[in-house]
N, C-alpha and C positions, 0 to 999 in steps of 0.2 A: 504493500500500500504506500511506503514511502520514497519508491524507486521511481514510480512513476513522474511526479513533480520533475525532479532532477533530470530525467532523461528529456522531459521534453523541454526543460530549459537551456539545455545543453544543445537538442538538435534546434532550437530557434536560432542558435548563434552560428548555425553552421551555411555556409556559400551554396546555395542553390545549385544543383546538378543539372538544369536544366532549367530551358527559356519558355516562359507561357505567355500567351501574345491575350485570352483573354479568356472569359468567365462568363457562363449562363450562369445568372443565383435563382433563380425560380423567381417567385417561393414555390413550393408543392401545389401540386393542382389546377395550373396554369399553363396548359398544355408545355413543359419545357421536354417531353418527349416526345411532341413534334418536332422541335425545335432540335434534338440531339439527333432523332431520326433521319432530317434532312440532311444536318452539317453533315453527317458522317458519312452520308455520299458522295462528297465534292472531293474532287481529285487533291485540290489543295490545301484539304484543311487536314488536320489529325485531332482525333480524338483519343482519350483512353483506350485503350484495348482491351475487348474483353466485357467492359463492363460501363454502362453510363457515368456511375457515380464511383467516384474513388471513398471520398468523403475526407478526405488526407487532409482540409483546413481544415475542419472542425475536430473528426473523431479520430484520426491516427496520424495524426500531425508526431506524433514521439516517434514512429516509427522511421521519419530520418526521410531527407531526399532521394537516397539511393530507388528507395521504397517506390515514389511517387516517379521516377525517374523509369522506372523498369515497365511504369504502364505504358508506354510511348515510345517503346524498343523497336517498333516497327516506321517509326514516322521519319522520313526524308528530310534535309538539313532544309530543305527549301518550302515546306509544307507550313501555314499555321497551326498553329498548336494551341485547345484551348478545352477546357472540360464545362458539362455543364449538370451543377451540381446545387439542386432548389435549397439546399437545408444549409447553405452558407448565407444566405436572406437577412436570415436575423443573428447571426452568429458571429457575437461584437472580436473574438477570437482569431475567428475565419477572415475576416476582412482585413483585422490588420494584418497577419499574417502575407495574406496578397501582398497589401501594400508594402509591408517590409521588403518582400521577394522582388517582385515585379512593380514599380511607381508605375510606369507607362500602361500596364494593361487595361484593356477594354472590357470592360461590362454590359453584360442582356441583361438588362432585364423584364419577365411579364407580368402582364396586370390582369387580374380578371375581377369582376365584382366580387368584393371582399363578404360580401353574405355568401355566396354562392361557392364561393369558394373554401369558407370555413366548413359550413354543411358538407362541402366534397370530400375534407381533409377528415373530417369526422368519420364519414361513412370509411375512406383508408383506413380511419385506427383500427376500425372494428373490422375489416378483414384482416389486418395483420395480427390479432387480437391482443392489441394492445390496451383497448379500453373497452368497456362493456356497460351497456343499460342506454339511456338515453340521451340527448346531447348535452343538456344540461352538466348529466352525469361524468361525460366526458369530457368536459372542459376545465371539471372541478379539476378531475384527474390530469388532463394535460392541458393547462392553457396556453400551449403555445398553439391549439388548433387555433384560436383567437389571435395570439400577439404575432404572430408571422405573415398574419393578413397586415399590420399595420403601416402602412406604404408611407404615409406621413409622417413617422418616425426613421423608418430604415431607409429611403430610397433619399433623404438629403446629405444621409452619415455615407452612403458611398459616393454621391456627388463631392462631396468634401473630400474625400479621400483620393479620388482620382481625376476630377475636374469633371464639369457637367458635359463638354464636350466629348467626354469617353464615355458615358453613361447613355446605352441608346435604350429606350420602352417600346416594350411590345403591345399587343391588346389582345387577348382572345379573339376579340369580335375581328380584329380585322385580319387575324390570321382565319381564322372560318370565311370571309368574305372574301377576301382575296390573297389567297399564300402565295399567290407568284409575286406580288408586288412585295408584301414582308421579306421575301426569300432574297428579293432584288435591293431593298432595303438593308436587312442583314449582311450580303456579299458586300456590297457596295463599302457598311462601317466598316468589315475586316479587311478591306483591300484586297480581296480574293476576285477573279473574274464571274461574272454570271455564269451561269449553265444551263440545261434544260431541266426544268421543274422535275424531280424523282419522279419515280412511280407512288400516285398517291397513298400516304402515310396517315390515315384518318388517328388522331388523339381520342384516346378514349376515353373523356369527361365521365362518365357512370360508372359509380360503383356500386352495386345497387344487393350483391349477397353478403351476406356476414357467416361467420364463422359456426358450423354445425358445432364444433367442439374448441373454444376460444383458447382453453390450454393449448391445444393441439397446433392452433394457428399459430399461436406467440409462440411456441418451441420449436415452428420452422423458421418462425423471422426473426429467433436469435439467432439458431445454428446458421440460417443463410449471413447475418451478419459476420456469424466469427469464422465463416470460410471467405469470407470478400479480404477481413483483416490479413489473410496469408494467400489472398492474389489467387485464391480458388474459384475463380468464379466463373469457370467452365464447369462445376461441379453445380454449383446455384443455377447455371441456366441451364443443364441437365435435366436439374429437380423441374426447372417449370415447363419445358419439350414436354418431359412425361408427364406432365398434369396432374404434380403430387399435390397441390393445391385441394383439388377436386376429393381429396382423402378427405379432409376438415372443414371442407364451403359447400356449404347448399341451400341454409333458408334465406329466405328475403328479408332486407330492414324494413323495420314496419313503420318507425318516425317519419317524418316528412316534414320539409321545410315550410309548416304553416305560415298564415299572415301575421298569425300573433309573434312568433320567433321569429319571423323577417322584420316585425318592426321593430323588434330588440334591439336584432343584430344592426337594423341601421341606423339605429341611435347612437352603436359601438363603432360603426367604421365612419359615422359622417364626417369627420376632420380628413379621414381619409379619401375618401369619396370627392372631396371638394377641393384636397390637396391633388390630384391624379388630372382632377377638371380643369383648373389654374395649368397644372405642368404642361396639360396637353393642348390646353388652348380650344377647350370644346367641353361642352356636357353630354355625360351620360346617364339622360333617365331611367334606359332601363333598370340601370344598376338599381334606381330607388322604387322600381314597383314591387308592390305586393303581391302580384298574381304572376310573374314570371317565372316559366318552368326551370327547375333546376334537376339535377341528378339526385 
């Protein structure tokens, strides 16, 4: 227990083994596996290997650059290189760290309505069965389903850190409307050339079963965690080819993002909501009705 500290003070001090040119941060549930689907089709970009998420700023930062280095054993000296990882968003840790590593790098990031998006991150917990009962219930238990939607807080602490002009925003909506133009958008901030649009990569917003047996669930989505920690995650995309999943998932959530909890929650992100409308130079009502379908 007290080896840890030291190690990972020890590997902060250490020379970067490699160049990152930039960063998707999410947050969760923001279609950023769109967004990871795409890049990794461009002849010019590198991504991790292997696996979307390393998670190496936030949760295994100790384990050293060599570590984060050996994801990217495939990528070309002439390629961008850039990971895109939702759970560095709010992870006051993960950021600096970037910033220490890399001053220059560029950051995604997307927005999607922050009600809609907390409910989305919710119904996540409770497939990975990480939290259990109802939303309420679950927010008691993790409130960062809530504090990682807060765009008004996190999204000026990375402007700050890297300059507003490396900070590019996404939207949902306008990646569903038009992804060839985000895609062109996207190439465009990383200095990469266009290409022809992938072969369509739909994000899949619903999550809509929960866990038959919620033990069961949470003791796959530790064990997939502590095999990603040792770069096993040919072993974790194994588990999910075979649809071991489908051993502990079967019934439906029964909650639903009523009007009364929509008007909660938009009580909770209004600074947020207003902050995103300001940055962007436009309003989004939908964000604030009642009756709009969510996942």
């Amino acid at each position: 227990m007290l080896s840890r500290p030291a190690e990972r003070l020890s590997t902060q001090k250490q020379t970067p083994s490699i160049h990152l040119d930039f960063v998707g941060i999410g947050p969760q549930r923001t279609a950023s596996t769109w967004l990871y689907e795409m890049l990794r089709r461009h002849p010019a970009i590198a991504l991790p290997s292997g696996v979307k998420e390393t998670k190496f700023f936030d949760e295994y930062f100790h384990k050293g650059w060599e570590w984060y280095a050996r994801h990217f054993e495939d990528a070309s000296p002439s390629q961008v290189r850039g990971e895109i990882c939702p759970t560095y968003f709010d992870h006051a840790a993960a950021r600096e760290r970037l910033k220490r590593a890399f001053p220059d790098l560029k950051v995604i990031v997307n927005l999607r309505n922050p009600v809609e998006r907390a409910f989305s991150v919710y119904r996540l917990e409770l497939t990975k069965g990480r939290v259990t009962g109802g939303f309420r219930e679950a927010i008691a238990r993790n409130p960062r389903i809530i504090t990682s939607g807060h765009y008004a807080e996190h999204c000026p602490l990375w402007e700050a850190e890297f300059g507003r002009d490396r900070v590019l925003y996404l939207t949902q909506e306008e990646i569903r409307a038009n992804p060839r133009q985000v895609l062109d958008t996207v190439y465009e901030f990383l200095g990469v050339p266009s290409v022809p649009v992938p072969e369509a990569v739909r994000e899949d917003f619903s999550v809509t079963h929960v866990p038959r047996y919620p033990r069961l669930a949470r003791a796959f989505s530790e064990t997939a965690r502590f095999l990603r920690a040792y770069r096993l995650h040919w072993l974790v995309n194994l588990g999910k080819a075979a649809s071991l999943t489908r051993v502990y998932q079967g019934g439906k959530g029964t909650e639903t993002l009523t009007p009364e909890l929509r008007r909660d929650l938009l009580q909770t992100f209004d600074r947020d909501i207003r902050w995103v409308e300001q940055k962007l130079g436009r309003e989004f009502p939908e964000w604030r009705s009642l009756t709009t379908a969510t996942d």
